[in-house]
C-alpha positions as CSV (number, residue, x, y, z in Angstrom):
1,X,1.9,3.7,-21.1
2,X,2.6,0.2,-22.4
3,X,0.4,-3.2,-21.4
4,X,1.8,-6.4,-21.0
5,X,-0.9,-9.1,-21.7
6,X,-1.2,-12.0,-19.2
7,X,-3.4,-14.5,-19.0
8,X,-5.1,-16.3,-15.9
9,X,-7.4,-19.6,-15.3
10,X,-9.0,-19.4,-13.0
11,X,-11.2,-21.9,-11.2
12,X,-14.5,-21.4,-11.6
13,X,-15.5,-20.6,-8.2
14,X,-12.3,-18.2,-8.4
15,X,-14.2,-16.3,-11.4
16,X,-17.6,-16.6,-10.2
17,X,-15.9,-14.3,-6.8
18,X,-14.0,-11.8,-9.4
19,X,-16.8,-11.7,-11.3
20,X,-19.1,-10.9,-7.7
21,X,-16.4,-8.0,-6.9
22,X,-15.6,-6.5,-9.6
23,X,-20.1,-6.0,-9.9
24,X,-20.5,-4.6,-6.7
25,X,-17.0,-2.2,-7.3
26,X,-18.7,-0.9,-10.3
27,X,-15.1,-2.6,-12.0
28,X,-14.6,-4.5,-15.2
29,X,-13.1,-7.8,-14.9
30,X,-9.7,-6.4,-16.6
31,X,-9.7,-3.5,-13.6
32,X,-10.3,-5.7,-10.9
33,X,-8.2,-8.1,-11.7
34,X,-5.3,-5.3,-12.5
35,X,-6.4,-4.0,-8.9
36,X,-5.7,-7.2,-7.2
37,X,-2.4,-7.7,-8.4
38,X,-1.1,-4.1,-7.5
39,X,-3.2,-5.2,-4.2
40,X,-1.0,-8.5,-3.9
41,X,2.7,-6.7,-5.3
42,X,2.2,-4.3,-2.9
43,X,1.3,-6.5,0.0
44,X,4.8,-8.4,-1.3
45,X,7.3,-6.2,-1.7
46,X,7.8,-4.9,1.6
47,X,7.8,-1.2,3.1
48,X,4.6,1.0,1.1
49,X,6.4,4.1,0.8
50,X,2.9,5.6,0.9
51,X,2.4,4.5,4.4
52,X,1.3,7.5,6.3
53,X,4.4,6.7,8.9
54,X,6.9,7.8,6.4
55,X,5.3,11.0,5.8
56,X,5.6,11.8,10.1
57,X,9.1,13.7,9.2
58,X,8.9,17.2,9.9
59,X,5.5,17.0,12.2
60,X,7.7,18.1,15.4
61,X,9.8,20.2,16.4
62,X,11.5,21.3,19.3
63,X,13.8,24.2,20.0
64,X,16.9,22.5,21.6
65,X,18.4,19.3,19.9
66,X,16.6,16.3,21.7
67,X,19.0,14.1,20.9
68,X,22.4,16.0,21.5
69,X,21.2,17.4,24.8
70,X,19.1,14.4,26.5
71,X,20.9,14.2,29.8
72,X,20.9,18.0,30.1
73,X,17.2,18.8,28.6
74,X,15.6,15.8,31.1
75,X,17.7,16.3,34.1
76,X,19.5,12.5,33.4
């Protein structure tokens, strides 16, 4: 795994909260800070594959096909 080194100034209130956080998260500044940009790309970017409404493929079922035979299955 290769690290890319960035660097960040904050203000100091901004620090004193990281600082706060990444105490009571048991974190080092370097993980909490690498958490909240993860935090913040994902939050970006869009759809979370990881959202547990992508992984609801597969959870029914039915014997006839719903979607072929609408009309005929509900009587439409």
């Amino acid at each position: 795994m290769s690290f890319k080194h960035v660097q960040v100034k904050p203000e100091d209130h901004e620090y004193s909260g990281l600082k706060k956080v990444a105490y009571e998260e048991h974190l080092t500044l370097m993980d909490a800070v690498r958490e909240a940009v993860l935090f913040w790309v994902k939050s970006k970017s869009g759809l979370d594959k990881d959202d547990p409404f992508f992984k609801t493929s597969g959870m029914f079922s039915t014997d006839e096909q719903q979607s072929e035979n609408h009309d005929r299955i509900y009587e439409v």
